[in-house]
C-alpha positions in Angstrom: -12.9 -91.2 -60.8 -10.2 -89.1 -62.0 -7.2 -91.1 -64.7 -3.9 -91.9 -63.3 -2.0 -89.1 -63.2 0.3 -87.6 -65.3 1.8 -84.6 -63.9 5.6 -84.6 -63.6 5.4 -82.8 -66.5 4.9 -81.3 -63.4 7.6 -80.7 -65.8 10.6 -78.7 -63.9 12.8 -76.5 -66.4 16.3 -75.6 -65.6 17.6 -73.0 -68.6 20.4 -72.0 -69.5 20.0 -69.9 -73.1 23.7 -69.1 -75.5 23.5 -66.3 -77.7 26.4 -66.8 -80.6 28.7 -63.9 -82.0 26.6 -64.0 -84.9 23.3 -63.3 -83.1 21.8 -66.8 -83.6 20.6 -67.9 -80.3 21.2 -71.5 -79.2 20.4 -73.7 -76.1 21.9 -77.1 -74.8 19.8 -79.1 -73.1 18.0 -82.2 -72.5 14.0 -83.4 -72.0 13.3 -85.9 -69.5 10.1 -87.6 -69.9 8.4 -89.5 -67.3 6.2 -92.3 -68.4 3.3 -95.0 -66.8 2.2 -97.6 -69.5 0.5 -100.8 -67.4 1.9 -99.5 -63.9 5.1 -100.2 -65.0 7.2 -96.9 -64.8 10.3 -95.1 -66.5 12.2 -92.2 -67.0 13.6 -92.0 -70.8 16.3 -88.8 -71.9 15.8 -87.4 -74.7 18.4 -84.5 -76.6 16.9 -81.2 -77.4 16.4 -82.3 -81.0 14.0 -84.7 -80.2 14.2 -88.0 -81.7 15.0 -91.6 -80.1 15.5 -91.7 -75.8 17.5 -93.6 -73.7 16.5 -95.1 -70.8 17.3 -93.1 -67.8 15.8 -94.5 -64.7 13.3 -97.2 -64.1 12.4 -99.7 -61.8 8.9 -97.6 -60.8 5.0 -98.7 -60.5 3.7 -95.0 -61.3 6.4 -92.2 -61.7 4.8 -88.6 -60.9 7.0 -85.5 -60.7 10.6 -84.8 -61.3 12.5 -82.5 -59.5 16.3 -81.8 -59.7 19.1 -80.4 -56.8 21.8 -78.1 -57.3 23.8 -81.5 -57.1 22.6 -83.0 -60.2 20.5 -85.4 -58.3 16.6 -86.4 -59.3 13.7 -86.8 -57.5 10.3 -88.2 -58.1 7.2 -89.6 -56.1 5.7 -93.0 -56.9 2.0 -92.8 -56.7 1.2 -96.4 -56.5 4.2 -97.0 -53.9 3.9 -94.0 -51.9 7.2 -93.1 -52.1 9.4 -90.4 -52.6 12.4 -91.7 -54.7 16.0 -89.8 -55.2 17.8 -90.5 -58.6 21.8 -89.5 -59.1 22.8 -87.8 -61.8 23.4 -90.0 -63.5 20.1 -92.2 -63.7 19.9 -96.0 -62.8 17.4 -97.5 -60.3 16.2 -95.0 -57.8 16.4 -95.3 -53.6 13.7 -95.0 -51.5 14.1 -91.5 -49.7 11.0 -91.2 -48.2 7.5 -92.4 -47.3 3.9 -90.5 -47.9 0.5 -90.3 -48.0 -1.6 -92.6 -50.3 -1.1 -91.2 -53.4 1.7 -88.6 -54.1 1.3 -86.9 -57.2 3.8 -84.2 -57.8 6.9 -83.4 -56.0 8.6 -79.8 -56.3 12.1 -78.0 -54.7 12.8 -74.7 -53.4 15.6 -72.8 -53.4 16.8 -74.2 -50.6 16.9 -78.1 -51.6 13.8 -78.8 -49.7 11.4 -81.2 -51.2 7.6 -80.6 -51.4 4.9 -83.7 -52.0 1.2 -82.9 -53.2 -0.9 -86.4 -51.5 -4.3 -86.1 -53.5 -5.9 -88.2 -50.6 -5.4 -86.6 -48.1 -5.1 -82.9 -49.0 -2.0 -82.2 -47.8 1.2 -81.0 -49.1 4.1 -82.2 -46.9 7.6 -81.1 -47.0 11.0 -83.2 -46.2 15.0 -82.3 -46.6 16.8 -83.7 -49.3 18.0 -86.2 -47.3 13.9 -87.7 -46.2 13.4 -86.5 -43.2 9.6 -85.2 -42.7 9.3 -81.6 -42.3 5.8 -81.7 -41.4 2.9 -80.5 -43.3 3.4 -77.1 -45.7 -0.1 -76.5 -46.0 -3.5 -78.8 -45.5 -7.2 -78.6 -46.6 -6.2 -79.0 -50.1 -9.0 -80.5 -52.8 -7.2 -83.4 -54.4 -4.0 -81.4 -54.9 -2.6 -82.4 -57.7 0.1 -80.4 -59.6 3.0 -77.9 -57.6 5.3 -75.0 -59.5 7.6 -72.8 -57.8 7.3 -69.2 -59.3 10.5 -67.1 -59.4 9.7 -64.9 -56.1 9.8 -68.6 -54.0 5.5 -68.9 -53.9 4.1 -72.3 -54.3 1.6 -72.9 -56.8 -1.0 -75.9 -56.5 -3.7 -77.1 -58.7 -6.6 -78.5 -56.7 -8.1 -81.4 -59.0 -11.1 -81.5 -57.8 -11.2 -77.9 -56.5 -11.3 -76.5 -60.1 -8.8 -74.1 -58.4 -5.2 -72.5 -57.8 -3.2 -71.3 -55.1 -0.9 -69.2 -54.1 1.4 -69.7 -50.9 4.3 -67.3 -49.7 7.7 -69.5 -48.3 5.8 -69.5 -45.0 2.7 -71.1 -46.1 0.4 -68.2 -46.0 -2.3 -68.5 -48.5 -1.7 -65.2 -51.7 -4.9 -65.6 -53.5 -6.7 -68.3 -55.3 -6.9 -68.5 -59.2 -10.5 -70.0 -59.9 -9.4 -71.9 -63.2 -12.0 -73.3 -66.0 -13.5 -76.5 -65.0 -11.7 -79.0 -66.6 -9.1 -80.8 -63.7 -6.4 -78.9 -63.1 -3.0 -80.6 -63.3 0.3 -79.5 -64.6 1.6 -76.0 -63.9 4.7 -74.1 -65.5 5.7 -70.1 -65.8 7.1 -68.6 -68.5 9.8 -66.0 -68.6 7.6 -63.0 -68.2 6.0 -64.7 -64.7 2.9 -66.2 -66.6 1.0 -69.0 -65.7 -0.2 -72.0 -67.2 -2.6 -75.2 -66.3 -3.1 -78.1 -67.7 -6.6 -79.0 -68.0 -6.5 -82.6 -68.0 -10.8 -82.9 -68.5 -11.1 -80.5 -71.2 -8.2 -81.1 -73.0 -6.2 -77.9 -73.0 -4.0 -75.1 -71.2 -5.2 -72.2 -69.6 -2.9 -69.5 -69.6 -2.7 -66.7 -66.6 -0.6 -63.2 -66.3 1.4 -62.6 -63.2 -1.8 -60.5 -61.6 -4.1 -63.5 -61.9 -6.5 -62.7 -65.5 -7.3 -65.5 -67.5 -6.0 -64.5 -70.7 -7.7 -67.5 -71.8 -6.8 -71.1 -73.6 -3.3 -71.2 -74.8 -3.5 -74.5 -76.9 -6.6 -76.6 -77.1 -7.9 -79.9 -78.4 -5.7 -82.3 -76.1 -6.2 -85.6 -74.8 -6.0 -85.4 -71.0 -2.8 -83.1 -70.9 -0.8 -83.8 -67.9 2.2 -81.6 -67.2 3.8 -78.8 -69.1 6.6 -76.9 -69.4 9.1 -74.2 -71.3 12.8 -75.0 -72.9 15.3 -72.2 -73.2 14.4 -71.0 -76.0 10.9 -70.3 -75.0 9.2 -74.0 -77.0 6.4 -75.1 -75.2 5.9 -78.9 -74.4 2.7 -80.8 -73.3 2.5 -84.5 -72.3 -0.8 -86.0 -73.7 -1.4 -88.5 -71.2 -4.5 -90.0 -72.9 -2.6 -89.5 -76.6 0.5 -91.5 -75.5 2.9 -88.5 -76.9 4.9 -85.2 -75.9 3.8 -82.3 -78.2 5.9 -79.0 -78.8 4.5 -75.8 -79.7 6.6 -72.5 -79.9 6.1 -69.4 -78.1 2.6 -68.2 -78.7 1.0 -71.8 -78.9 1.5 -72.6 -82.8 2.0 -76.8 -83.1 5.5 -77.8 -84.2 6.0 -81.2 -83.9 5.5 -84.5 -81.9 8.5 -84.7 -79.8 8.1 -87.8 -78.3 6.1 -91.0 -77.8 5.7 -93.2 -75.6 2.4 -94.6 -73.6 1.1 -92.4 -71.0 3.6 -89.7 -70.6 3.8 -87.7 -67.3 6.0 -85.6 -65.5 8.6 -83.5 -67.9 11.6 -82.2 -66.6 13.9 -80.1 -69.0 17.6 -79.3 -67.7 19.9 -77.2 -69.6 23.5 -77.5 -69.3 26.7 -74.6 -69.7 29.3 -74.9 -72.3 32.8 -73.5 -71.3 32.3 -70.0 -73.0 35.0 -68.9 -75.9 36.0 -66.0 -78.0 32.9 -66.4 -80.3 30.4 -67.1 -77.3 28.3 -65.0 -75.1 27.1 -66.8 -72.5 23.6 -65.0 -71.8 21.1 -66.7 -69.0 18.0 -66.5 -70.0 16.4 -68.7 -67.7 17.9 -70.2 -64.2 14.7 -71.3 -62.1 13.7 -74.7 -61.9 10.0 -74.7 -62.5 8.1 -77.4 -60.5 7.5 -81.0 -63.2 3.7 -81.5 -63.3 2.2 -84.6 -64.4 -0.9 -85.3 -65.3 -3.6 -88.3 -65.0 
Protein backbone atom coordinates (compact mmCIF):
# COMPACT_ATOMS: atom_id res chain seq x y z
CA UNK A 1 0.00 0.00 0.00
CA UNK A 2 1.53 3.02 -1.21
CA UNK A 3 2.20 6.21 1.78
CA UNK A 4 -0.02 9.11 1.73
CA UNK A 5 0.97 11.29 -0.72
CA UNK A 6 3.04 14.05 -0.97
CA UNK A 7 3.09 15.47 -4.33
CA UNK A 8 2.08 19.18 -4.45
CA UNK A 9 5.49 19.64 -4.53
CA UNK A 10 3.70 18.78 -7.38
CA UNK A 11 5.46 21.84 -6.76
CA UNK A 12 4.29 24.63 -9.52
CA UNK A 13 7.08 27.42 -10.07
CA UNK A 14 6.22 30.80 -11.37
CA UNK A 15 9.81 32.83 -12.06
CA UNK A 16 10.47 35.82 -12.51
CA UNK A 17 14.67 36.34 -12.39
CA UNK A 18 16.31 40.35 -11.89
CA UNK A 19 19.64 40.84 -13.19
CA UNK A 20 21.19 44.16 -11.27
CA UNK A 21 23.44 46.94 -13.14
CA UNK A 22 26.23 45.35 -11.46
CA UNK A 23 25.78 41.84 -12.97
CA UNK A 24 24.70 40.23 -9.72
CA UNK A 25 21.55 38.32 -10.43
CA UNK A 26 18.70 38.37 -7.97
CA UNK A 27 15.16 36.86 -7.58
CA UNK A 28 12.06 37.76 -5.42
CA UNK A 29 9.98 35.28 -4.54
CA UNK A 30 8.27 33.16 -2.20
CA UNK A 31 8.03 29.03 -1.28
CA UNK A 32 4.80 27.63 -0.50
CA UNK A 33 4.92 24.45 1.25
CA UNK A 34 2.12 22.18 1.61
CA UNK A 35 2.10 19.88 4.56
CA UNK A 36 -0.09 16.53 6.05
CA UNK A 37 1.04 15.68 9.75
CA UNK A 38 -1.97 13.34 11.35
CA UNK A 39 -4.50 14.24 8.45
CA UNK A 40 -4.52 17.52 9.59
CA UNK A 41 -3.53 19.81 6.66
CA UNK A 42 -1.78 23.32 5.88
CA UNK A 43 -0.22 25.61 3.69
CA UNK A 44 2.81 27.60 5.41
CA UNK A 45 4.79 30.72 3.28
CA UNK A 46 7.96 30.89 3.49
CA UNK A 47 10.52 34.05 1.97
CA UNK A 48 13.16 32.98 -0.45
CA UNK A 49 15.67 32.99 2.34
CA UNK A 50 14.28 30.35 4.03
CA UNK A 51 13.88 30.48 7.59
CA UNK A 52 10.54 30.70 9.87
CA UNK A 53 6.76 30.43 7.69
CA UNK A 54 3.63 31.85 8.23
CA UNK A 55 0.62 30.17 8.06
CA UNK A 56 -1.05 30.61 4.78
CA UNK A 57 -4.04 28.53 4.39
CA UNK A 58 -5.46 25.70 6.44
CA UNK A 59 -8.47 24.18 7.39
CA UNK A 60 -7.54 20.73 5.20
CA UNK A 61 -7.57 16.75 6.01
CA UNK A 62 -4.82 15.98 3.25
CA UNK A 63 -3.56 18.92 1.00
CA UNK A 64 -2.07 17.58 -2.45
CA UNK A 65 -1.15 19.93 -5.26
CA UNK A 66 -0.99 23.61 -5.58
CA UNK A 67 -1.63 25.45 -8.51
CA UNK A 68 -1.89 29.19 -8.99
CA UNK A 69 -4.20 31.54 -11.83
CA UNK A 70 -3.12 34.50 -13.52
CA UNK A 71 -5.43 36.19 -10.75
CA UNK A 72 -3.30 35.38 -7.81
CA UNK A 73 -5.76 32.74 -6.73
CA UNK A 74 -4.70 29.06 -5.31
CA UNK A 75 -5.79 25.89 -5.89
CA UNK A 76 -5.33 22.46 -4.35
CA UNK A 77 -7.07 18.95 -4.13
CA UNK A 78 -7.80 17.37 -0.75
CA UNK A 79 -7.17 13.67 -0.97
CA UNK A 80 -9.02 12.59 2.04
CA UNK A 81 -12.12 14.94 1.12
CA UNK A 82 -12.19 14.60 -2.42
CA UNK A 83 -12.22 17.95 -3.13
CA UNK A 84 -10.87 20.44 -5.23
CA UNK A 85 -10.41 23.67 -3.11
CA UNK A 86 -9.69 27.46 -4.46
CA UNK A 87 -7.50 29.68 -2.17
CA UNK A 88 -7.39 33.86 -2.86
CA UNK A 89 -4.50 35.41 -2.92
CA UNK A 90 -4.29 36.09 -0.19
CA UNK A 91 -4.62 32.71 1.90
CA UNK A 92 -7.20 32.06 4.67
CA UNK A 93 -9.56 29.05 4.72
CA UNK A 94 -10.17 27.63 1.29
CA UNK A 95 -13.89 27.07 -0.58
CA UNK A 96 -14.97 24.01 -1.90
CA UNK A 97 -14.80 24.45 -5.81
CA UNK A 98 -15.29 21.21 -6.85
CA UNK A 99 -16.00 17.42 -6.20
CA UNK A 100 -13.82 14.24 -7.47
CA UNK A 101 -12.92 10.87 -7.57
CA UNK A 102 -11.75 9.09 -4.43
CA UNK A 103 -8.56 10.24 -3.97
CA UNK A 104 -7.14 13.30 -5.87
CA UNK A 105 -3.63 13.59 -5.76
CA UNK A 106 -2.25 16.40 -7.78
CA UNK A 107 -3.96 19.21 -9.48
CA UNK A 108 -2.23 21.27 -12.44
CA UNK A 109 -3.33 24.53 -14.87
CA UNK A 110 -2.89 25.31 -18.27
CA UNK A 111 -2.52 28.26 -20.05
CA UNK A 112 -5.81 28.84 -20.26
CA UNK A 113 -6.93 28.73 -16.41
CA UNK A 114 -8.27 25.26 -16.77
CA UNK A 115 -7.75 22.98 -13.91
CA UNK A 116 -6.56 19.34 -14.24
CA UNK A 117 -7.15 16.55 -11.21
CA UNK A 118 -4.94 13.16 -11.20
CA UNK A 119 -7.77 10.46 -9.11
CA UNK A 120 -5.25 7.60 -8.31
CA UNK A 121 -8.43 5.29 -7.98
CA UNK A 122 -9.82 5.53 -10.64
CA UNK A 123 -7.23 6.27 -13.29
CA UNK A 124 -8.44 9.23 -14.60
CA UNK A 125 -7.44 12.59 -15.02
CA UNK A 126 -10.40 14.98 -15.13
CA UNK A 127 -10.51 18.52 -16.06
CA UNK A 128 -12.90 21.54 -14.69
CA UNK A 129 -12.84 25.62 -15.35
CA UNK A 130 -11.67 27.70 -12.76
CA UNK A 131 -14.89 28.28 -11.68
CA UNK A 132 -15.76 24.01 -10.86
CA UNK A 133 -17.56 23.05 -13.46
CA UNK A 134 -16.59 19.35 -14.78
CA UNK A 135 -15.02 19.31 -18.11
CA UNK A 136 -15.14 15.78 -18.39
CA UNK A 137 -12.38 13.34 -18.46
CA UNK A 138 -8.71 14.56 -20.09
CA UNK A 139 -7.47 11.20 -20.38
CA UNK A 140 -8.42 7.57 -18.66
CA UNK A 141 -6.65 4.21 -18.19
CA UNK A 142 -4.10 5.75 -16.07
CA UNK A 143 -2.08 3.37 -13.37
CA UNK A 144 -2.54 5.15 -10.06
CA UNK A 145 -1.74 8.48 -11.64
CA UNK A 146 -0.15 10.35 -9.31
CA UNK A 147 1.91 13.41 -10.05
CA UNK A 148 0.93 16.23 -13.29
CA UNK A 149 3.55 19.06 -14.87
CA UNK A 150 2.73 21.22 -17.65
CA UNK A 151 5.91 21.51 -19.97
CA UNK A 152 6.47 24.86 -21.71
CA UNK A 153 4.99 23.62 -25.30
CA UNK A 154 1.27 23.00 -23.27
CA UNK A 155 1.89 18.80 -22.95
CA UNK A 156 0.79 17.23 -19.80
CA UNK A 157 3.05 15.13 -17.96
CA UNK A 158 1.78 12.19 -15.51
CA UNK A 159 3.56 9.88 -13.38
CA UNK A 160 1.71 6.58 -13.10
CA UNK A 161 2.52 5.18 -9.47
CA UNK A 162 2.11 2.03 -9.93
CA UNK A 163 2.79 2.11 -13.66
CA UNK A 164 6.53 2.72 -13.06
CA UNK A 165 5.83 5.13 -16.02
CA UNK A 166 5.51 8.64 -17.72
CA UNK A 167 3.37 10.26 -20.13
CA UNK A 168 3.18 12.50 -22.45
CA UNK A 169 -0.25 14.19 -23.76
CA UNK A 170 -0.57 17.04 -26.47
CA UNK A 171 -3.52 19.89 -25.32
CA UNK A 172 -5.93 17.42 -27.05
CA UNK A 173 -5.22 14.42 -24.99
CA UNK A 174 -3.40 12.43 -27.53
CA UNK A 175 -0.92 10.26 -25.98
CA UNK A 176 3.29 11.69 -27.14
CA UNK A 177 5.28 8.85 -25.84
CA UNK A 178 5.74 7.12 -22.60
CA UNK A 179 9.01 7.60 -20.44
CA UNK A 180 9.57 4.02 -18.72
CA UNK A 181 11.15 5.54 -15.42
CA UNK A 182 13.32 3.33 -12.70
CA UNK A 183 11.09 1.41 -10.48
CA UNK A 184 10.82 3.26 -7.52
CA UNK A 185 7.01 5.18 -7.51
CA UNK A 186 6.90 7.85 -9.43
CA UNK A 187 5.55 11.09 -7.98
CA UNK A 188 6.56 14.66 -8.30
CA UNK A 189 7.47 16.09 -11.64
CA UNK A 190 9.14 19.58 -12.50
CA UNK A 191 11.23 20.97 -15.79
CA UNK A 192 14.00 23.00 -15.68
CA UNK A 193 14.87 25.83 -17.90
CA UNK A 194 16.47 23.84 -20.62
CA UNK A 195 13.03 21.53 -20.96
CA UNK A 196 14.42 18.67 -18.72
CA UNK A 197 12.61 16.44 -16.72
CA UNK A 198 12.58 15.29 -13.36
CA UNK A 199 10.68 12.42 -11.06
CA UNK A 200 10.47 11.99 -7.81
CA UNK A 201 10.96 8.45 -6.86
CA UNK A 202 9.18 8.32 -3.80
CA UNK A 203 10.23 4.08 -3.24
CA UNK A 204 13.83 4.55 -3.89
CA UNK A 205 14.50 7.58 -2.49
CA UNK A 206 15.63 9.89 -5.27
CA UNK A 207 15.09 11.97 -8.60
CA UNK A 208 15.52 10.74 -11.88
CA UNK A 209 16.44 13.31 -14.27
CA UNK A 210 15.26 13.13 -18.16
CA UNK A 211 16.41 15.50 -21.38
CA UNK A 212 13.71 16.97 -23.50
CA UNK A 213 14.07 13.71 -26.10
CA UNK A 214 13.25 11.22 -23.33
CA UNK A 215 17.13 9.65 -22.14
CA UNK A 216 17.55 8.97 -18.63
CA UNK A 217 20.47 10.85 -17.96
CA UNK A 218 20.16 9.13 -14.74
CA UNK A 219 19.74 9.97 -10.77
CA UNK A 220 20.01 13.65 -10.09
CA UNK A 221 20.17 13.47 -6.16
CA UNK A 222 19.86 10.33 -4.20
CA UNK A 223 19.50 8.92 -0.70
CA UNK A 224 15.93 10.47 0.16
CA UNK A 225 13.28 9.48 2.30
CA UNK A 226 10.16 9.00 0.19
CA UNK A 227 10.56 12.40 -1.93
CA UNK A 228 7.34 13.73 -2.83
CA UNK A 229 7.28 16.79 -5.18
CA UNK A 230 9.95 18.86 -6.64
CA UNK A 231 10.65 21.84 -8.11
CA UNK A 232 13.11 24.89 -9.50
CA UNK A 233 13.33 28.71 -8.03
CA UNK A 234 14.43 31.51 -10.31
CA UNK A 235 17.59 31.23 -9.89
CA UNK A 236 17.82 27.71 -10.96
CA UNK A 237 17.94 26.04 -6.75
CA UNK A 238 16.43 22.89 -6.73
CA UNK A 239 13.95 21.84 -3.89
CA UNK A 240 12.74 18.43 -2.74
CA UNK A 241 10.05 17.66 -0.05
CA UNK A 242 11.07 14.58 1.94
CA UNK A 243 7.80 13.27 2.88
CA UNK A 244 9.13 10.40 5.04
CA UNK A 245 12.10 13.00 6.54
CA UNK A 246 9.50 15.66 7.61
CA UNK A 247 11.82 18.48 5.71
CA UNK A 248 12.19 20.60 2.37
CA UNK A 249 15.83 20.17 1.06
CA UNK A 250 17.61 22.67 -1.47
CA UNK A 251 20.25 21.70 -3.77
CA UNK A 252 21.67 24.11 -6.53
CA UNK A 253 21.82 23.54 -10.03
CA UNK A 254 23.65 20.34 -10.72
CA UNK A 255 22.26 18.46 -7.53
CA UNK A 256 25.06 19.62 -4.88
CA UNK A 257 23.06 19.78 -1.14
CA UNK A 258 22.76 23.32 0.29
CA UNK A 259 20.76 23.46 3.00
CA UNK A 260 17.46 22.32 4.81
CA UNK A 261 15.06 24.89 3.89
CA UNK A 262 12.26 23.97 5.77
CA UNK A 263 10.69 21.58 8.28
CA UNK A 264 7.71 20.58 9.03
CA UNK A 265 5.97 16.90 9.29
CA UNK A 266 5.16 15.35 6.06
CA UNK A 267 5.72 17.98 3.44
CA UNK A 268 3.90 17.83 0.08
CA UNK A 269 3.05 19.80 -2.62
CA UNK A 270 5.58 22.94 -3.26
CA UNK A 271 4.63 25.78 -5.07
CA UNK A 272 7.22 28.71 -5.65
CA UNK A 273 5.78 32.10 -7.12
CA UNK A 274 8.02 34.95 -7.95
CA UNK A 275 6.92 38.39 -7.86
CA UNK A 276 8.07 41.81 -10.22
CA UNK A 277 9.56 44.80 -8.63
CA UNK A 278 8.78 48.15 -10.38
CA UNK A 279 12.04 48.30 -12.56
CA UNK A 280 14.56 51.56 -12.02
CA UNK A 281 17.56 53.13 -13.41
CA UNK A 282 19.95 50.48 -11.90
CA UNK A 283 17.53 47.50 -12.84
CA UNK A 284 17.20 45.24 -15.67
CA UNK A 285 14.28 43.37 -15.46
CA UNK A 286 15.35 39.98 -17.29
CA UNK A 287 12.61 36.98 -17.31
CA UNK A 288 14.11 34.04 -16.88
CA UNK A 289 11.45 31.89 -16.17
CA UNK A 290 7.38 32.67 -16.69
CA UNK A 291 5.74 29.05 -16.80
CA UNK A 292 4.07 27.73 -13.93
CA UNK A 293 5.28 24.19 -13.57
CA UNK A 294 2.60 21.72 -12.34
CA UNK A 295 3.16 21.28 -7.77
CA UNK A 296 3.76 17.53 -7.28
CA UNK A 297 3.41 16.03 -4.08
CA UNK A 298 4.42 13.03 -2.96
CA UNK A 299 3.12 10.11 -0.51
Amino acid sequence: MKLPKIYSLCLAVLTCGFVLAGGTARADFNVYIEYNGSGVGSIQKYPSTGGAGTLFSSGFAFPEGLVQDLAGNFYTVDEFNNHVLKIGPSGGTPTTLATTGTAPYDIAIDGSGNLYVAVYTTGAVQKYSTTGTSLGAFVTGQSSPDGLAFDSAGNLYISNYTGGSVQEYNSSGSLIRTFSVPSGGPQGLTFDSAGNLYVALANTGKVEKFNSSGTDLGAFVTGLNTPSDVAFDPLGNFYVSEWGANKVDKYNGVGVFQNVFATGAAPSGILIVGTVPEPSSSLLLALVGGAVFGLRRRR
